[in-house]
KEBA-761964 format. One record per residue (C-alpha): y, x negated, z negated. Coordinates in steps of 0.05 Angstrom, whole numbers, plus 5000, padded with zeros to 4 digits. Each point is the difference from the previous one (the first is absolute). Example, Ala and Ser with C-alpha at 12.3 -4.5 7.8 and 13.67 -1.06 7.14 Angstrom:
# residues 2
491047544844/506949735013/
This chain:
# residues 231
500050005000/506949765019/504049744944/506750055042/505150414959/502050745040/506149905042/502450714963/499250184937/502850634952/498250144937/501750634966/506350145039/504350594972/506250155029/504950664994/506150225011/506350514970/501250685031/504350204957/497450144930/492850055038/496149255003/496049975066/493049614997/499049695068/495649394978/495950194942/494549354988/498549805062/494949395008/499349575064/497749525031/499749605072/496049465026/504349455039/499050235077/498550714987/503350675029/501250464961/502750765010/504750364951/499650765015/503250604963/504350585016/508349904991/502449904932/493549694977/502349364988/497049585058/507549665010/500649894915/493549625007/502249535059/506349894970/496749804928/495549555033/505349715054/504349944937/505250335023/498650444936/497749874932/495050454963/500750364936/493349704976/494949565033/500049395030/500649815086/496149295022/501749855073/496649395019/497249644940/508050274964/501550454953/506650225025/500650664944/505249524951/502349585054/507450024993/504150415068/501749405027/493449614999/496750655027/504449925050/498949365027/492050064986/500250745044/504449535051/494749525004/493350274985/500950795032/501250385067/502650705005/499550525057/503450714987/501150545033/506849885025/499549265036/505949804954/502449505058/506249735004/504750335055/504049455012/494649465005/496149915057/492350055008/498449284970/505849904956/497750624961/493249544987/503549394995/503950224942/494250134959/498349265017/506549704979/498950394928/494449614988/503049405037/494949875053/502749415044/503150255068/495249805043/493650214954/504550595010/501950085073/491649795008/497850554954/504550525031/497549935068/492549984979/501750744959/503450295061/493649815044/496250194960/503050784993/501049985070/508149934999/501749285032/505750265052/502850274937/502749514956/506350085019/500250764999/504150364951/495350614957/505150595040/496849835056/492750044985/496050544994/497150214924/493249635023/503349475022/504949974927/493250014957/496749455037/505549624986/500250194931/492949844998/501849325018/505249874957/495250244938/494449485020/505249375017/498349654934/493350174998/500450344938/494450104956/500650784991/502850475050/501850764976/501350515052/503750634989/498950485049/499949595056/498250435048/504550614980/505850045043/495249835062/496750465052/492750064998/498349435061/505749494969/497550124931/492749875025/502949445033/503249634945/494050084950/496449745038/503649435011/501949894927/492749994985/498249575044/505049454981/499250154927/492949834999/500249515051/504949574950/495150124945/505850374968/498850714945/503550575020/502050664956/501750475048/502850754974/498450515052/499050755007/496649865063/492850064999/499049625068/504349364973/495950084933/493749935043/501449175023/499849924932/493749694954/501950484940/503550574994/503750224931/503250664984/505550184947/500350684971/503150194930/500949224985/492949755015/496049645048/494150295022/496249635058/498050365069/495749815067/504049635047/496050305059/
């Protein structure tokens, strides 16, 4: 048995919020964990917390109770700052929106990620056109995102995400502001490049087909994870 610690792991996760005078549960305990390289689905209707838990484990957000390890770190007491710089380094995020940069072209919206974690320019300008091969965008690079399609925006979102080859990848929604053939389109290229880089990949989804590439689905209802058939 492999001794190699989980790329993910949660341990009795609570976190709620204020409605008023009411206190809303969303996370409520949740346990989990995720082997380096795996895929892994998040499913669960709106408002069940599928973005909380991303954003605990990204560390975007800290939890009421429990603890977060992202690659061999426990990031729960990390101060903002060092989460930060560890989420800059270590984690990739896809969303729903592409969250691109309208006044940055195709490859400078990658680049910058690059420049935060101060990758010399030509590791850079190298690793920018291997990305944009590889998600099928070379004549783009110097495209601005008004001018591409919303295929076209993700892919390069998608690329931007996996530039530093970051341990963990969490995608929200991915797929959600796509038609059916671009959102089949861009899962499967995500999951190709995620596994072919060895990376682990969260990915919330309400999608049953995008659940499908995955090697385990998880679903979150009334603050716990239950586990479901991929297939």
């Amino acid at each position: 048995m492999s001794t190699e610690s989980p790329a993910i792991l949660a341990r009795g996760l609570c976190r709620r919020f204020r409605e008023g005078v009411r206190e809303h549960v969303v996370l409520n305990g949740v346990d989990l964990d995720i082997r380096r390289g795996e895929t892994v689905a998040l499913r669960g209707r709106s408002g069940s917390g599928k973005s909380t838990l991303l954003n605990l484990i990204g560390g975007i957000d800290a939890p009421d109770a429990g603890s977060v390890t992202v690659a061999g770190i426990d990031i729960t007491d990390l101060a903002e700052r060092d989460r930060t710089l560890f989420r800059r380094k270590h984690i990739g995020f896809v969303y729903q929106s592409f969250n691109l940069v309208p006044t940055l072209n195709v490859a400078d919206n990658i680049r910058l990620v690059l420049e935060l974690n101060k990758i010399p320019d030509a590791d850079a300008a190298a690793r920018i056109d291997e990305l944009l091969e590889a998600v099928g965008l070379a004549d783009r690079a110097t495209s601005f995102p008004d001018v591409l399609s919303g295929g076209e925006q993700q892919r390069v979102a998608i690329a931007r995400a996996l530039c530093h080859e970051p341990a963990v990848l969490l995608a929200d929604e991915p797929t959600g502001n796509l038609d059916d053939a671009s959102a089949d389109a861009v899962v499967a290229l995500l999951d190709k490049l995620v596994r072919s880089a060895g990376h682990t990949m969260l990915i919330a989804t309400h999608r049953m087909h995008v659940a499908s590439h995955c090697d385990r689905v998880l679903e979150l209802h009334n603050g716990h994870l239950t586990t479901k058939p991929a297939r």
